[in-house]
Every structure is written in structure tokens, then in C-alpha cells.
ROSE-4610 file (N, C-alpha, C; in Angstrom, 1 decimal, always signed):
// ROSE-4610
residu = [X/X/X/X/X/X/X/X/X/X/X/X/X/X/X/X/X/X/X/X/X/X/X/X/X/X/X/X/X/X/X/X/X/X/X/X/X/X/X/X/X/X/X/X/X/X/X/X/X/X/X/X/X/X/X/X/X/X/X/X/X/X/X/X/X/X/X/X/X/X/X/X/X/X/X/X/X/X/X/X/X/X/X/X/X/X/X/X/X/X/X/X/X/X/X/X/X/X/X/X/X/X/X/X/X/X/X/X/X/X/X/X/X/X/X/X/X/X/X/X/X/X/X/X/X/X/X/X/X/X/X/X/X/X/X/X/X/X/X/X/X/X/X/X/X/X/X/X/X/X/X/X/X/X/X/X/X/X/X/X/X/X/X/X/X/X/X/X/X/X/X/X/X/X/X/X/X/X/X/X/X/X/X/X/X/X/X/X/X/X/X/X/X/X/X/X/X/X/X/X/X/X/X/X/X/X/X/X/X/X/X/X/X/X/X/X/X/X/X/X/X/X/X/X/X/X/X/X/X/X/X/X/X/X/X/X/X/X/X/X/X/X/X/X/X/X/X/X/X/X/X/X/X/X/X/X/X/X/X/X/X/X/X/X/X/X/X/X/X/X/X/X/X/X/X/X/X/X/X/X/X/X/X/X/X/X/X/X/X/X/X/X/X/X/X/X/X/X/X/X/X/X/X/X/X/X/X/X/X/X/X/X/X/X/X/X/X/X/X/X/X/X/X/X/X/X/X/X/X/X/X/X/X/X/X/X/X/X/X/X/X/X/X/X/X/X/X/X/X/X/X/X/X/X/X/X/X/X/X/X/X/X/X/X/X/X/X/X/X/X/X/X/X/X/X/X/X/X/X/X/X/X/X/X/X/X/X/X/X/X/X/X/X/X/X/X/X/X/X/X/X/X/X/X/X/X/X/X/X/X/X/X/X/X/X/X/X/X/X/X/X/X/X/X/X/X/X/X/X/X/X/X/X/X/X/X/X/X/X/X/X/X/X/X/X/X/X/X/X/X/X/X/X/X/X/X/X/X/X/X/X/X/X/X/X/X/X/X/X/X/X/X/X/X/X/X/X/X/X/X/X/X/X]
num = [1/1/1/2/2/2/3/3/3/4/4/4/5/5/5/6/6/6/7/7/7/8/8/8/9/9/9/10/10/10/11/11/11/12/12/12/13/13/13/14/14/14/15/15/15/16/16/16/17/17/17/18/18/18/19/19/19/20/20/20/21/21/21/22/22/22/23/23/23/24/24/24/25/25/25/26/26/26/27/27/27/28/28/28/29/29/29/30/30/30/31/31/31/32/32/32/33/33/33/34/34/34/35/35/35/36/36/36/37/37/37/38/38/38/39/39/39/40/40/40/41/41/41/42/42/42/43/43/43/44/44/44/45/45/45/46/46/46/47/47/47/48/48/48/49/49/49/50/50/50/51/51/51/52/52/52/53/53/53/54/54/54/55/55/55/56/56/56/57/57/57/58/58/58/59/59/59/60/60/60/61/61/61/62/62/62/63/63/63/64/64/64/65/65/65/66/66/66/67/67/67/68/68/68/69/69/69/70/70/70/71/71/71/72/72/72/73/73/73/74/74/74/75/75/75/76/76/76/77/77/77/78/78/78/79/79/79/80/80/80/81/81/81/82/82/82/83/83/83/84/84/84/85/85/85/86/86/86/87/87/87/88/88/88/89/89/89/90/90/90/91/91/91/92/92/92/93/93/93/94/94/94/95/95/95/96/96/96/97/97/97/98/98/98/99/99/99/100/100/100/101/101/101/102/102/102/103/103/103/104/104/104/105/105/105/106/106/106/107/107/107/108/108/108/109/109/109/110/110/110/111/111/111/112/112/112/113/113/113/114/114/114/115/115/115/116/116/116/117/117/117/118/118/118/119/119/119/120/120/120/121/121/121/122/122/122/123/123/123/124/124/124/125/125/125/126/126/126/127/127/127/128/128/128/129/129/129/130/130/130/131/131/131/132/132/132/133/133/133/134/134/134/135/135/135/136/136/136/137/137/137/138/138/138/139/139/139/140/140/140/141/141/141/142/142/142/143/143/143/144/144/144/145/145/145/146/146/146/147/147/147/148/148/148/149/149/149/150/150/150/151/151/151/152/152/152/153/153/153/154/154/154/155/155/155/156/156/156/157/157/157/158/158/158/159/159/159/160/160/160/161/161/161]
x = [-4.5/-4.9/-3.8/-2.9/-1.8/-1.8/-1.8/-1.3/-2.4/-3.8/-4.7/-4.2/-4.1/-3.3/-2.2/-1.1/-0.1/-0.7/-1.7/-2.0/-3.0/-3.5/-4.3/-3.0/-1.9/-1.2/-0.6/-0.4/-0.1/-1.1/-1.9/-3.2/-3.3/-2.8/-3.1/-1.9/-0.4/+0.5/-0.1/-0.4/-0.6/-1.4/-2.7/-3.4/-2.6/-2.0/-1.3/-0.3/+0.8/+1.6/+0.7/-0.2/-0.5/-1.5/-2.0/-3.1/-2.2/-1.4/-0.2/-0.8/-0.5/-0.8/-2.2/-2.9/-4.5/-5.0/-4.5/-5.3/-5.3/-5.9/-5.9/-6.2/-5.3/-5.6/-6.8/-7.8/-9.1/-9.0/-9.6/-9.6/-10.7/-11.0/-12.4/-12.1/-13.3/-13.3/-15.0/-15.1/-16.2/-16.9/-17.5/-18.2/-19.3/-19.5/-20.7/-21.9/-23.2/-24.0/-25.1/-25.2/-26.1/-27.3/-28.2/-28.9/-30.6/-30.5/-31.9/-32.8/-34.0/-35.3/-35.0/-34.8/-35.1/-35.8/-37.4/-38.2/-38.6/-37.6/-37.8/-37.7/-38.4/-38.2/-36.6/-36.4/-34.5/-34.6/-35.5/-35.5/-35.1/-36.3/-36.0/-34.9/-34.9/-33.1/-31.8/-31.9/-30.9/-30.6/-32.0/-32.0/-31.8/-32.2/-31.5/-29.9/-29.6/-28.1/-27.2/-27.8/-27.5/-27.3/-28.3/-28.5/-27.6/-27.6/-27.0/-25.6/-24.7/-23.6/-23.0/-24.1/-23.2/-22.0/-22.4/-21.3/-20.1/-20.0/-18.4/-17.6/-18.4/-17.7/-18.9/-18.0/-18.7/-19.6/-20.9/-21.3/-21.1/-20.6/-19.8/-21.3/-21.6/-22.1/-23.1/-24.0/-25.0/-25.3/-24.8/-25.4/-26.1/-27.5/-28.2/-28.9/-27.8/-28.0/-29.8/-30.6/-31.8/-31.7/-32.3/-32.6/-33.8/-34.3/-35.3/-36.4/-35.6/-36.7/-37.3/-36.8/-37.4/-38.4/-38.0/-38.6/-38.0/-37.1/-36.4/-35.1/-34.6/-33.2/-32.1/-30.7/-30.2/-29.1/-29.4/-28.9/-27.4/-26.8/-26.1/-26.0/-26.1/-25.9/-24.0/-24.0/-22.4/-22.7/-21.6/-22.0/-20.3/-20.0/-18.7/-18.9/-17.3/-17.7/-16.0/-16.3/-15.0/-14.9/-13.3/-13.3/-12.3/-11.5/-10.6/-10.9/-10.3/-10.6/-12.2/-13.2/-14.3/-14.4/-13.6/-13.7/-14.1/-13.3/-13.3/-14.1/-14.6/-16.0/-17.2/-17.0/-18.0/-18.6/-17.0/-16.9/-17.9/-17.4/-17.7/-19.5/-20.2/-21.4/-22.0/-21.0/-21.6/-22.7/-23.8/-24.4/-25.1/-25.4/-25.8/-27.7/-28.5/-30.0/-30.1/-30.6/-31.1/-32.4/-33.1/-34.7/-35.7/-35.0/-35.8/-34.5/-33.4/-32.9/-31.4/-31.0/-29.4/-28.3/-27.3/-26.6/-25.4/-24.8/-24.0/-22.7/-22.1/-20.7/-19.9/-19.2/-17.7/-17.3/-15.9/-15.0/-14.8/-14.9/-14.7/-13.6/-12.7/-11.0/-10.9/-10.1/-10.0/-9.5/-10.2/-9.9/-8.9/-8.3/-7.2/-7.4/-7.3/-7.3/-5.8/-6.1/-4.7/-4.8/-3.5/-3.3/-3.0/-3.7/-3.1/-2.6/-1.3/-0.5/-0.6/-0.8/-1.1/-2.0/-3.2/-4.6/-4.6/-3.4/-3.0/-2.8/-1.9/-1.6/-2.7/-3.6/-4.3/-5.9/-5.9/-6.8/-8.1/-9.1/-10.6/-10.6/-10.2/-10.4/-9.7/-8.7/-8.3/-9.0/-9.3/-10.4/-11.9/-12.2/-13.8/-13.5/-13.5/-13.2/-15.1/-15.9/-17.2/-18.0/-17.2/-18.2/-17.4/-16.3/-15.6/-16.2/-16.4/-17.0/-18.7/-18.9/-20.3/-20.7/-19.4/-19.1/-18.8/-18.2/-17.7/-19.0/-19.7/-20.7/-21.8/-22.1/-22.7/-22.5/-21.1/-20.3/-20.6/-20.5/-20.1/-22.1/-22.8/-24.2/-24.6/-23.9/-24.8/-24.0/-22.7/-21.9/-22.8/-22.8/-23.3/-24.9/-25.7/-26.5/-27.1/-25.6/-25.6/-25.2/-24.3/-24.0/-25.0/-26.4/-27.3/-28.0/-28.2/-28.8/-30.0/-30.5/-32.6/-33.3/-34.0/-35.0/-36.4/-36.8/-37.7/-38.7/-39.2/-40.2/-39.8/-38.2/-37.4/-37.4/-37.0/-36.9/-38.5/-39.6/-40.7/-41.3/-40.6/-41.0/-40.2/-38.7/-38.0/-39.0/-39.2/-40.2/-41.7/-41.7/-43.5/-42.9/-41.9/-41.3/-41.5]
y = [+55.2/+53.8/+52.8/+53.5/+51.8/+52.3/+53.6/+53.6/+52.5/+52.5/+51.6/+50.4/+50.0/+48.4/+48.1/+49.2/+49.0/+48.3/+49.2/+49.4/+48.1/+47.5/+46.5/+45.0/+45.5/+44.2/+44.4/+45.3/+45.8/+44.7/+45.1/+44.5/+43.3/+42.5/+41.1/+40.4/+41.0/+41.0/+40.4/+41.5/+41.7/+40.3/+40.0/+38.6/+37.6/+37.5/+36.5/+36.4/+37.1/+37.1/+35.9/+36.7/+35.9/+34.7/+34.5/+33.3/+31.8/+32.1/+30.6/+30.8/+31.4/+31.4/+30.5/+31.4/+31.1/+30.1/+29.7/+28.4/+27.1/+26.3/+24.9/+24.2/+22.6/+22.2/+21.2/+20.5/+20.0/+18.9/+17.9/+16.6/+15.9/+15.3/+15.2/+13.7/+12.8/+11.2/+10.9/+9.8/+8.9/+7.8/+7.9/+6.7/+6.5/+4.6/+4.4/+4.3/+4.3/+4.2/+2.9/+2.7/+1.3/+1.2/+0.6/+0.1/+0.5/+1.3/+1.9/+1.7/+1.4/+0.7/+0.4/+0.0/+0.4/+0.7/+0.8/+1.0/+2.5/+3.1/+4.4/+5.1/+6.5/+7.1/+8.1/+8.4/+9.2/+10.2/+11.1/+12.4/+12.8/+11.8/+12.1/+11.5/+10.2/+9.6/+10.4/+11.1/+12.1/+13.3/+14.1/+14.7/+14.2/+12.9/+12.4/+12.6/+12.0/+11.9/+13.0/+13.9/+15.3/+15.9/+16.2/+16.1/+15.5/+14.1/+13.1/+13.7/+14.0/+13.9/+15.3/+16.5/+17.8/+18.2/+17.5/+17.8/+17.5/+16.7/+16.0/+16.8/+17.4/+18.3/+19.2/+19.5/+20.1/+18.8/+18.3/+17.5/+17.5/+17.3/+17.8/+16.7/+15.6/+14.8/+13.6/+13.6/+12.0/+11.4/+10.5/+9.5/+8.0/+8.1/+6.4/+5.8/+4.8/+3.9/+3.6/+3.0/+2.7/+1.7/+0.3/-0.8/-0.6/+0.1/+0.9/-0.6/-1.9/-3.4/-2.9/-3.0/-3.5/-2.2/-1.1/+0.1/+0.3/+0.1/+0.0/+0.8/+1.2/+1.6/+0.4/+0.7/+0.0/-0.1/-1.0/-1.2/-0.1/+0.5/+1.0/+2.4/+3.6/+4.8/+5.4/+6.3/+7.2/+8.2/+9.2/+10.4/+10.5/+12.1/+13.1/+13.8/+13.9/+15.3/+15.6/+17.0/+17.6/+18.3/+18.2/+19.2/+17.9/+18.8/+17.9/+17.2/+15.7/+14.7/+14.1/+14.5/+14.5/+12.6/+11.6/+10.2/+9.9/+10.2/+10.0/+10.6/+11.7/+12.1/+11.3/+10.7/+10.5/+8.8/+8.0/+6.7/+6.8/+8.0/+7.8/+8.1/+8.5/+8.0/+6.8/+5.8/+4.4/+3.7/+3.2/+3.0/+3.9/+5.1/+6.1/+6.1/+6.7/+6.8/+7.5/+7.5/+8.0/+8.2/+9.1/+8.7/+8.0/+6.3/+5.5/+4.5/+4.2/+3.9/+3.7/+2.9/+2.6/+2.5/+4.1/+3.9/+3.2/+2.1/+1.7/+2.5/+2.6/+3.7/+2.9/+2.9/+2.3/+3.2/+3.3/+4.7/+3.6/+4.4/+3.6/+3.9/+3.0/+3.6/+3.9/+4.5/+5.4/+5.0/+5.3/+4.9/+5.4/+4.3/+4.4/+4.2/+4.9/+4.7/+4.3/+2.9/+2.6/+2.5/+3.0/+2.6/+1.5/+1.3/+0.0/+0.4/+0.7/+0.8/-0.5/-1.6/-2.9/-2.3/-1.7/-1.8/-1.0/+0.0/+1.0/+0.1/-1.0/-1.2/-2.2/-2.5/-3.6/-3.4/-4.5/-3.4/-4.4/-3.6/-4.2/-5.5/-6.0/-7.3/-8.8/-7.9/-8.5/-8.4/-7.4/-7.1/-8.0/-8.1/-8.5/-9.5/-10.3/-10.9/-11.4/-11.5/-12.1/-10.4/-9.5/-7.8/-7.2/-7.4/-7.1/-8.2/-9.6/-10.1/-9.3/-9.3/-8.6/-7.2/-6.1/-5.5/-5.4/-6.1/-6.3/-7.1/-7.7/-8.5/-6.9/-6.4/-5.0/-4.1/-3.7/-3.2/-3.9/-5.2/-6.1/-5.7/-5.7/-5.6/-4.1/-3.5/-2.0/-1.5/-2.1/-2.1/-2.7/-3.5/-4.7/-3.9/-3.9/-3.1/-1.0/-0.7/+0.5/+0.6/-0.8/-1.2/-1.2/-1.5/-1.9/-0.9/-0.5/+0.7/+0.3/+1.3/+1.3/+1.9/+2.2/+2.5/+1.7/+2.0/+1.0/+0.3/+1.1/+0.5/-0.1/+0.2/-1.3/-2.5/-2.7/-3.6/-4.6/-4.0/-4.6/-4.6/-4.2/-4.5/-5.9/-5.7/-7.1/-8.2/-8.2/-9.2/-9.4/-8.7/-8.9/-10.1/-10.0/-10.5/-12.2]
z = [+2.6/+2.3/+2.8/+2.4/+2.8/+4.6/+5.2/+6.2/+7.0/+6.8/+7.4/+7.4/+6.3/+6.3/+6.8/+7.0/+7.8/+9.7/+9.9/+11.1/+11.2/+10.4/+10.3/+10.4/+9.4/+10.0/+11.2/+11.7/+13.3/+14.1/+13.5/+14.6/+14.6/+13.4/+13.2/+13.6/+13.6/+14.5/+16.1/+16.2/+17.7/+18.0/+17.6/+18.2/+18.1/+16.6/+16.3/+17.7/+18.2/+18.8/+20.8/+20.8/+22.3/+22.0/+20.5/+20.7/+21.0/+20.6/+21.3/+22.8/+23.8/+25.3/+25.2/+24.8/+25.0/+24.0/+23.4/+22.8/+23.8/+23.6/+24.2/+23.3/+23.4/+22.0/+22.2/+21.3/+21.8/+20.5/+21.2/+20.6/+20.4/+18.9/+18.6/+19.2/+19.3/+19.5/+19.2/+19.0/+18.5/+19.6/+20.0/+20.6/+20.0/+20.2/+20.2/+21.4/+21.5/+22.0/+22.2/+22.8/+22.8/+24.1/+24.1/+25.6/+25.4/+24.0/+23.8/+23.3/+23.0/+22.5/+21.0/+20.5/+18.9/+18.0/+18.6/+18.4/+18.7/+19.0/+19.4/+18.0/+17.9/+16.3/+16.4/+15.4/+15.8/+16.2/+15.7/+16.0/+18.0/+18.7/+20.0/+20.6/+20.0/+20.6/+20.3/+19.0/+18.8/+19.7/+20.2/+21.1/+22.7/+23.1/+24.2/+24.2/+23.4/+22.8/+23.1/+22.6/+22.5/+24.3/+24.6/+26.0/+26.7/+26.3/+27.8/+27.6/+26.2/+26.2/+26.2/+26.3/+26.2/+27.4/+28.1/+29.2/+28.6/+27.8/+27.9/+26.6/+25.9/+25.2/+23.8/+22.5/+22.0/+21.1/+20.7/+20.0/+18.7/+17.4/+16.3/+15.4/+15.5/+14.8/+15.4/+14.9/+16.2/+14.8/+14.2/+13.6/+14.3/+13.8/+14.4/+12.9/+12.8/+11.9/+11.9/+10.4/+10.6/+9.6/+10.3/+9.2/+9.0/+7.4/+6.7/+6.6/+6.0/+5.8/+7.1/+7.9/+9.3/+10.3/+9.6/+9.8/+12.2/+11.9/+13.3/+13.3/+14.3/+14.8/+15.1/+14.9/+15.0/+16.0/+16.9/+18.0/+18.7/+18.4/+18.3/+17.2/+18.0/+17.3/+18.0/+16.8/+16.6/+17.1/+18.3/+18.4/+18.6/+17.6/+18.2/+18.6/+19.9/+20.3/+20.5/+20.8/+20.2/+21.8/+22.4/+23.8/+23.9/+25.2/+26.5/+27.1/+27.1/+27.6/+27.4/+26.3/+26.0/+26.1/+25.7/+25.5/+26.8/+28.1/+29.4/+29.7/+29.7/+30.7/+29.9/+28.1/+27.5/+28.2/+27.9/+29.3/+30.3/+31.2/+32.8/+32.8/+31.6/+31.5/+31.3/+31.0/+30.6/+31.8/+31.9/+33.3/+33.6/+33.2/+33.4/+32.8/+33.2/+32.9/+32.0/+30.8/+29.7/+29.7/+30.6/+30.5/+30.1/+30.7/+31.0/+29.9/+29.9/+29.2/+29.7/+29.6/+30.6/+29.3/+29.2/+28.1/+28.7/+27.2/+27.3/+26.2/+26.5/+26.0/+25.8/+24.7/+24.1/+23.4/+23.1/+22.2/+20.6/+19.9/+18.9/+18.2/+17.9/+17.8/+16.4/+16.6/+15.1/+13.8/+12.7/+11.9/+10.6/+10.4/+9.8/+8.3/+6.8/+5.6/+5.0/+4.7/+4.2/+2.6/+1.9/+0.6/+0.1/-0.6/-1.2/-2.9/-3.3/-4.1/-5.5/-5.2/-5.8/-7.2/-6.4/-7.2/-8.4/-8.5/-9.5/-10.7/-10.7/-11.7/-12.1/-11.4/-11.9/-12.5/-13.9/-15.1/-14.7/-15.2/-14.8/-14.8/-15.9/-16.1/-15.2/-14.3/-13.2/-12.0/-12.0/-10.3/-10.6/-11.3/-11.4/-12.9/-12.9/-14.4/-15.2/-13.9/-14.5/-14.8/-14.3/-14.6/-15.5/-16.2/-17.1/-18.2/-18.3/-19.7/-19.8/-18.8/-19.0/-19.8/-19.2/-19.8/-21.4/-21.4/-23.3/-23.7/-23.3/-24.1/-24.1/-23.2/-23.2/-24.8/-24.5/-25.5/-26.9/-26.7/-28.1/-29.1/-28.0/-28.4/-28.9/-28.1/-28.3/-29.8/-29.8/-31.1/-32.5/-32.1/-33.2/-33.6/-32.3/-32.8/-33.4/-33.5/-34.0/-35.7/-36.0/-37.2/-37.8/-37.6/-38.5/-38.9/-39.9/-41.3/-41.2/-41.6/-42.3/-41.2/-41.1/-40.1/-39.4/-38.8/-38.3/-39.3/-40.3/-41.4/-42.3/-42.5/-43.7/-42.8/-41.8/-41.1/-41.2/-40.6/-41.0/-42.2/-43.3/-44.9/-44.9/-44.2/-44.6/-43.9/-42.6/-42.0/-42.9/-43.3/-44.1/-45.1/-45.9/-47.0/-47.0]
């Protein structure tokens, strides 16, 4: 038993040792999409999307925004793709025919999540001051009304009175 596992980390030795050579490192990026009907339904634009852009790398994600009021697409869909130099080949289609459709291409630069340290110390009643009295008036009612004893048929004996 152990001698397998010996030989098993032999083995995992071993890949480990040359996958440094053979890796290549691959970079995901984001563009947007624009130029296309909006009246088109998603399913097939996603699959255009898909299509127009597998060349440039692997497709990781195609999001196309939908303004649901309006029952329409919205001017601009998101697609990632993940591979080398994927942004640049993704570019060098801008101008390009989309079956019956002229995409326009921009990279959409990346986004950054910053902390804001401030907001820790600061209590509800500072962030929202008109949804914090709301709150307490909420509270002050649902209090006030759990105070009160009897059941529903004392209450309309007192009103008969």
C-alpha cells in the first residue's frame, strides 16, 4: 500500500517538475459589443457572438443586457474570453460583418473594487437618516401593538360598549 503511493508521488513529482516549460500563461479580458438590431431575440445574438468571437480565444461568458419595459435588447452586450492576446484579435474584429450586422468592439477596462474603510464605523442612522426613522417608527408600532392583551372578541365586546 504505501509502496503505491510512494510511486504515485513519484508520478506527481514528475508532471509537476516539466508543467512550468509547458504552460502558457492566458489572460481573460471583457469587451463590449454594439451595432446590432435590438430587436433581435438573445438566444440567436448570443450564438452570433459566440461564433463571431471564437477565434480570439476561449468564450468564458456572453452577457446581453434586456430592457424587460421595453421588451428589447440593449444596445450593447458583454462577452469574455480567455487566451493570448484574446483583447487584440477581439479589437481587430471591430468593422467586421456579423450576418447582416456591423460589430462595433471596445475593451472594457477592468474593474477595480475599492474599500471604503469610513463605512465601518458608520451606524444606520447616519447612512440613511429618513430609512432609519422609518425603521424605528416600524419597530415603535409592531412593539406598541404586541403590548396589547385580549383577543380579538374582547376587543369587539369593548367596541359594542
Amino acid at each position: 500500500m504505501e509502496e503505491s503511493a510512494i510511486k504515485g508521488l513519484k508520478l506527481l513529482e514528475f508532471n509537476d517538475s516539466g508543467a512550468d516549460s509547458q504552460t502558457h500563461s492566458s489572460t481573460s479580458t471583457a469587451i463590449s459589443v454594439e451595432g446590432y438590431n435590438t430587436t433581435l431575440k438573445e438566444y440567436p445574438l448570443r450564438l452570433a457572438l459566440a461564433k463571431h468571437f471564437a477565434s480570439c480565444g476561449k468564450i468564458t461568458q456572453i452577457y446581453v443586457p434586456r430592457d424587460f419595459k421595453k421588451k428589447l435588447l440593449k444596445r450593447a452586450s458583454f462577452v469574455w474570453i480567455e487566451g493570448d492576446d484574446a483583447e487584440e484579435k477581439a479589437l481587430q474584429l471591430s468593422g467586421t460583418d456579423v450576418g447582416g450586422w456591423t460589430a462595433i468592439v471596445k475593451p472594457v477596462p477592468s474593474q477595480k473594487i475599492f474599500y471604503d474603510d469610513s463605512w465601518s464605523a458608520a451606524t444606520p442612522e447616519a447612512i440613511c437618516p429618513q430609512a432609519f426613522s422609518l425603521l424605528l417608527l416600524l419597530l415603535t408600532v409592531t412593539v406598541v401593538g404586541a403590548s396589547v392583551t385580549g383577543t380579538r372578541e374582547s376587543w369587539d365586546d369593548n367596541d359594542n360598549n
